[in-house]
C-alpha positions in Angstrom: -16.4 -66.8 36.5 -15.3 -63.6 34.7 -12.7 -63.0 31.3 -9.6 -61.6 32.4 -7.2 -59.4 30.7 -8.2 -58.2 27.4 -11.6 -60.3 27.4 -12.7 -57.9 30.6 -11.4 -55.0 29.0 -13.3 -55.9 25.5 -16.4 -56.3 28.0 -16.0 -52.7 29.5 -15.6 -51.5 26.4 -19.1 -52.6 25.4 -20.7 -51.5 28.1 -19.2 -48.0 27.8 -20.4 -47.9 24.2 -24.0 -49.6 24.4 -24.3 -46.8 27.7 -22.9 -44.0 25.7 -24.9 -44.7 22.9 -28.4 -45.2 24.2 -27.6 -41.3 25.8 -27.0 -40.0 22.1 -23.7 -39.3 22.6 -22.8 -40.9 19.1 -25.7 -39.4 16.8 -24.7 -37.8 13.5 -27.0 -34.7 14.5 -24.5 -33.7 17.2 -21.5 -34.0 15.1 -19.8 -30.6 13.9 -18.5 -29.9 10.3 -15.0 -29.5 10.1 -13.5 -26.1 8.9 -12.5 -26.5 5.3 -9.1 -24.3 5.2 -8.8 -24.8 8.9 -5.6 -21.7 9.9 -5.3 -23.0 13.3 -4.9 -26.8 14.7 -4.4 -28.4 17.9 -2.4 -31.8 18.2 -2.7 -34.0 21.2 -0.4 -36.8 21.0 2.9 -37.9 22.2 5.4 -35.4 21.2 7.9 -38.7 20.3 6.8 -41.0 18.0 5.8 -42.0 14.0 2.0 -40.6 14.5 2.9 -36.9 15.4 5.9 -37.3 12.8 3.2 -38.1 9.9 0.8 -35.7 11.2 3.2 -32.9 10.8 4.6 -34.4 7.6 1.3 -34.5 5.6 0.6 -31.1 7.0 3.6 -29.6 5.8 3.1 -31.4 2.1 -0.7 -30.7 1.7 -1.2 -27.1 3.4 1.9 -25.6 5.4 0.1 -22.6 5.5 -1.9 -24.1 8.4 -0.5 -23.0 12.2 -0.1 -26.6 13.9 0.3 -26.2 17.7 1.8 -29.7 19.2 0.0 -29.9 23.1 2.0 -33.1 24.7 0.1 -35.7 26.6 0.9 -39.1 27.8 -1.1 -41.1 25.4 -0.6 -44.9 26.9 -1.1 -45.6 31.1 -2.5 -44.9 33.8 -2.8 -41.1 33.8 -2.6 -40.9 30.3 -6.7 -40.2 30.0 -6.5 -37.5 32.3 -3.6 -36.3 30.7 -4.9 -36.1 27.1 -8.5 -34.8 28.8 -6.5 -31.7 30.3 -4.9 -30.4 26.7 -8.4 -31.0 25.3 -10.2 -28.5 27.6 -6.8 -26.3 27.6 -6.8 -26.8 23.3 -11.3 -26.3 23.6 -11.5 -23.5 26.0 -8.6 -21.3 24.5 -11.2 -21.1 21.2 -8.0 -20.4 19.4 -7.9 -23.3 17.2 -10.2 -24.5 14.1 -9.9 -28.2 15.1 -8.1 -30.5 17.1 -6.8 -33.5 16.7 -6.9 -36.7 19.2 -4.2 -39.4 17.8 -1.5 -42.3 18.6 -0.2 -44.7 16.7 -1.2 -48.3 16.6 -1.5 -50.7 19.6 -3.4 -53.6 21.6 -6.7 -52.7 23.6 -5.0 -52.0 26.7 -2.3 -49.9 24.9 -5.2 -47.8 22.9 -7.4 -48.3 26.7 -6.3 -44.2 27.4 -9.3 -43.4 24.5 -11.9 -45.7 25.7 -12.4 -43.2 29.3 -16.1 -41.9 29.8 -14.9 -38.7 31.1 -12.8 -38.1 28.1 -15.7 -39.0 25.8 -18.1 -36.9 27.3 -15.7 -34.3 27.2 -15.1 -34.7 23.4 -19.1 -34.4 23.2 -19.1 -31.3 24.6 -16.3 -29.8 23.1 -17.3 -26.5 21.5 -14.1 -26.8 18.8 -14.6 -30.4 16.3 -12.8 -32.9 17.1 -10.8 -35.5 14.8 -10.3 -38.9 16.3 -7.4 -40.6 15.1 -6.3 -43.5 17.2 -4.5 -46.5 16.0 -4.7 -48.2 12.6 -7.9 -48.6 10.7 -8.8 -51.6 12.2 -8.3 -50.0 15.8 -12.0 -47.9 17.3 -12.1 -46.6 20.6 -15.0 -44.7 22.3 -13.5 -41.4 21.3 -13.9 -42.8 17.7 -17.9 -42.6 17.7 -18.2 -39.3 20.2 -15.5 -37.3 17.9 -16.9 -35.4 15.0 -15.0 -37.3 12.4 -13.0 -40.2 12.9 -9.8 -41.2 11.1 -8.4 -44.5 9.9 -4.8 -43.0 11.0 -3.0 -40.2 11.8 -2.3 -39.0 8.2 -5.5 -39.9 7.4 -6.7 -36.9 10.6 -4.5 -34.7 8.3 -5.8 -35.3 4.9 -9.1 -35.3 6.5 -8.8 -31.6 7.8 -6.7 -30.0 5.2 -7.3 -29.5 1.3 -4.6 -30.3 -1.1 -2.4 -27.3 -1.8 -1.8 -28.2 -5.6 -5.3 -28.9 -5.8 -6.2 -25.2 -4.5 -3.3 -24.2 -6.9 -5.4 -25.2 -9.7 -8.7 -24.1 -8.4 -7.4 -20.9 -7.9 -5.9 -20.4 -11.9 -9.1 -21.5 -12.7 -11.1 -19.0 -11.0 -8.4 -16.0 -11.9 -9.2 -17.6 -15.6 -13.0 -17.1 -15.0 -13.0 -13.8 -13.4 -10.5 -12.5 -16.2 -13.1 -13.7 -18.5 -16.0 -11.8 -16.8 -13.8 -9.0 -16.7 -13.3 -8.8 -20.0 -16.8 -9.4 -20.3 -17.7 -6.3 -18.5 -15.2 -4.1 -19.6 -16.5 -4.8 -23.5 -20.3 -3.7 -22.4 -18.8 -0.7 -20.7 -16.8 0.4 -23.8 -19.7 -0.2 -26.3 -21.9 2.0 -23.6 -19.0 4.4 -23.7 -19.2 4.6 -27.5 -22.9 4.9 -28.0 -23.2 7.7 -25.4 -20.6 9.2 -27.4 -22.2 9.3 -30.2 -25.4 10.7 -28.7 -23.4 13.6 -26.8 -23.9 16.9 -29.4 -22.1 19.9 -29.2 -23.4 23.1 -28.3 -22.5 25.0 -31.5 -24.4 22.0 -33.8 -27.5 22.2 -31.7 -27.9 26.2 -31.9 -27.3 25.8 -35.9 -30.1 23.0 -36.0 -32.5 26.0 -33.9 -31.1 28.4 -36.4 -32.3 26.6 -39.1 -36.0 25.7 -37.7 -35.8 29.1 -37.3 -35.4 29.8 -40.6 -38.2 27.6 -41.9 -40.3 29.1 -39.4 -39.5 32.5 -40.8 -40.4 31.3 -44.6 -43.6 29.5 -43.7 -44.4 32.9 -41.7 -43.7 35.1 -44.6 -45.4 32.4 -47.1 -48.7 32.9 -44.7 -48.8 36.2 -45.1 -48.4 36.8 -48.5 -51.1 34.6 -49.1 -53.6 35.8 -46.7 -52.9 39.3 -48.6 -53.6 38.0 -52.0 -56.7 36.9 -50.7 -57.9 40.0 -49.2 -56.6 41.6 -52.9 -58.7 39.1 -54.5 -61.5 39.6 -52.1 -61.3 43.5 -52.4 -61.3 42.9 -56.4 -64.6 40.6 -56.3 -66.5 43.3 -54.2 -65.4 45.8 -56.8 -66.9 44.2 -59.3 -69.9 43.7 -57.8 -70.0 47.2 -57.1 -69.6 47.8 -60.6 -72.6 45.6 -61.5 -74.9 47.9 -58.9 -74.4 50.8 -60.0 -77.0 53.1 -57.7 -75.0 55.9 -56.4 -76.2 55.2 -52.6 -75.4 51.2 -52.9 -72.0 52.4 -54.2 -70.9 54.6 -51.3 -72.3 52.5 -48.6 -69.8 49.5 -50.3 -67.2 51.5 -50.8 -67.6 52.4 -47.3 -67.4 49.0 -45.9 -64.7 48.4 -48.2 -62.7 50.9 -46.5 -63.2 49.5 -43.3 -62.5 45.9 -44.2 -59.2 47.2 -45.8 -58.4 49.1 -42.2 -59.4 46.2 -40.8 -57.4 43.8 -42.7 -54.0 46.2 -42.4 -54.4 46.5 -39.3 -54.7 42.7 -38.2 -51.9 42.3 -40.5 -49.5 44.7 -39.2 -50.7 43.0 -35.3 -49.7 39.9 -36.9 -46.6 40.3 -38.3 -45.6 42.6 -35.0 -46.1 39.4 -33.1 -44.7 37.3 -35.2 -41.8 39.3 -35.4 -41.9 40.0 -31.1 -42.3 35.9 -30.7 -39.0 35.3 -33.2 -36.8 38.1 -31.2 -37.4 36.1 -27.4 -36.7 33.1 -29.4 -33.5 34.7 -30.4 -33.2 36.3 -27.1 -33.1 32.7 -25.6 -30.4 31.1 -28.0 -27.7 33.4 -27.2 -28.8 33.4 -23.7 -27.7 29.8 -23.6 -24.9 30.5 -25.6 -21.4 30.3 -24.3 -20.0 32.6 -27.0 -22.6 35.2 -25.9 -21.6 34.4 -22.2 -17.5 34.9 -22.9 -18.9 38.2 -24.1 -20.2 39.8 -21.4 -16.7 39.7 -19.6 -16.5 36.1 -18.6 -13.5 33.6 -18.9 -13.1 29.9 -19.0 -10.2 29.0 -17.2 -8.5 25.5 -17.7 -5.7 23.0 -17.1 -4.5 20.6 -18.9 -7.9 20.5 -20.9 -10.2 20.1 -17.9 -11.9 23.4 -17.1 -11.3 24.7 -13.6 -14.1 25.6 -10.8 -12.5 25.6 -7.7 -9.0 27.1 -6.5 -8.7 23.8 -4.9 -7.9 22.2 -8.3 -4.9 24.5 -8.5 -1.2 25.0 -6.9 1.4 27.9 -7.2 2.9 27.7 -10.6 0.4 25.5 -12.4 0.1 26.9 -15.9 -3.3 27.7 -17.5 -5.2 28.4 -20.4 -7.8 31.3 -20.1 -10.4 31.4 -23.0 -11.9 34.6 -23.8 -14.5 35.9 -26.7 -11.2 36.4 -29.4 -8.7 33.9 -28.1 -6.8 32.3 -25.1 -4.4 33.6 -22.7 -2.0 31.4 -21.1 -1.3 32.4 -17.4 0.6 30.8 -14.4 -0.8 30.5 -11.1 1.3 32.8 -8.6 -1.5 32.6 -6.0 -4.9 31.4 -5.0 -7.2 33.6 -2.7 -10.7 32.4 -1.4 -13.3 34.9 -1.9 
């Protein structure tokens, strides 16, 4: 004796599921995450009917940016497995969607028996796009159930499963435009306190040739201060030996001092005159240097500064027929308008 009816359709169905599940078919390590703003989504259901009515509703309510595509299948008799199994490998193959969605309404065993086919389940298995099972009510599994990715109590359920909530977004997004202003803000504050400290550093030209001028100067004093008191020692040098020529007073001891005195002085004139002529040569290149490097010295040897609108000019590129300029030369500025530009 056998069960008839649904009692040998509950019995198929476990064998189907004790088989499929010994091969793996049902393991969480071959399940696939699903998108989370999924832009395309595949339907297969009944195009008639309350499940692909509340599909489409809490689609439309949660995220109608997402592109639903509506594939028709039979989803109750006898070639209603092969049916929904052909728009599955149609929907799969295309790899135009983000997910697809397998779902009815509610039903007895035999209505929901399209779901429970081993071809279709080992189709959903393979199935490179995931796959949302969402057959019946939540009291309602079928084989497709534990091969899908993700299964859903219900149809709306397959919807709030794949989409987010569009007010929640709403919000995540004001909050994220409220951090990044922040940052912003952030950023642009170090940038303008980096701005005004650079600033500060930047000298003009005119301050730093003042600052040489005035080492210069010091230079100059210190130079002259040496001098003078390397000759008052010589003086008092020369004086000492005078007196001690004084104090000997042979005739012979005399000249021969006087003698060496004579050449000490020549000596000591002439080192001083070598001195201050190098002194004097090493302060001229010094000079020589300064208004090398200075752009008053440079406007007057013949050169111009040409600019517009305050930002100096170095390329004709940077100009156009009937711009109006401002020329600086060594005395003043002439104001000029362009009539044409030549390459040279």
């Amino acid at each position: 004796m056998e069960s008839a009816g649904e009692g040998a359709l509950q019995q198929a169905f476990e064998r189907l599921k004790n088989t499929l599940q010994l091969e793996g078919l049902f393991d969480a390590s071959h399940k696939k995450p699903l998108p989370s703003k999924p832009e395309r989504v595949a339907i297969i259901t009944s195009p008639v009917g309350a499940a692909v009515r509340d599909m489409i509703i809490a689609f439309r309510r949660r995220f109608p940016l997402t592109e639903l595509t509506i594939l028709p299948s039979l989803v109750q008799g006898q070639d209603a497995a092969k049916n929904i199994l052909k728009q599955m490998q149609r929907a799969d193959s295309s790899g135009h969607f983000d997910a697809i969605i397998l779902g009815r309404g509610g039903g007895s065993l035999e209505d929901l028996w399209s779901f429970n086919d081993e071809a279709l389940a080992r189709a959903v298995f393979l199935a490179q796009t995931p796959i949302v099972s969402a057959v019946g009510h939540e009291t309602d599994f079928t084989i497709t159930d534990f091969v899908a990715d993700v299964r859903a109590a219900t149809p709306t359920a397959a919807a709030e499963l794949l989409i987010p909530d569009r007010n929640q977004l709403i919000r995540q997004i004001e909050q994220q435009e409220k951090q990044l202003t922040r940052r912003m803000s952030r950023i642009l504050e170090q940038c303008q306190q980096q701005l005004d400290f650079t600033t500060k550093r930047i000298r003009h030209p005119k301050e730093r040739i003042e600052q040489q001028q005035s080492q210069l100067n010091q230079l100059m004093h210190r130079l002259q201060q040496n001098i003078q008191r390397k000759v008052s020692e010589q003086h008092i040098q020369t004086n000492n030996l005078a007196h001690r020529l004084e104090r000997n007073s042979p005739a012979r001891r005399i000249s021969q001092e006087r003698q060496a005195l004579n050449n000490i002085d020549t000596r000591l004139a002439h080192a001083l005159r070598n001195n201050l002529t190098n002194k004097q040569t090493a302060f001229a290149r010094i000079i020589d240097k300064l208004n090398l490097v200075s752009p008053l010295n440079t406007l007057s040897r013949g050169y111009a500064i040409a600019s517009k609108d305050k930002q100096v000019i170095r390329s004709i590129e940077e100009v156009e027929k009937g711009d109006a300029l401002t020329v600086r030369v060594q005395d003043g500025e002439i104001l000029c308008e362009v009539s044409e530009g030549r390459e040279i």
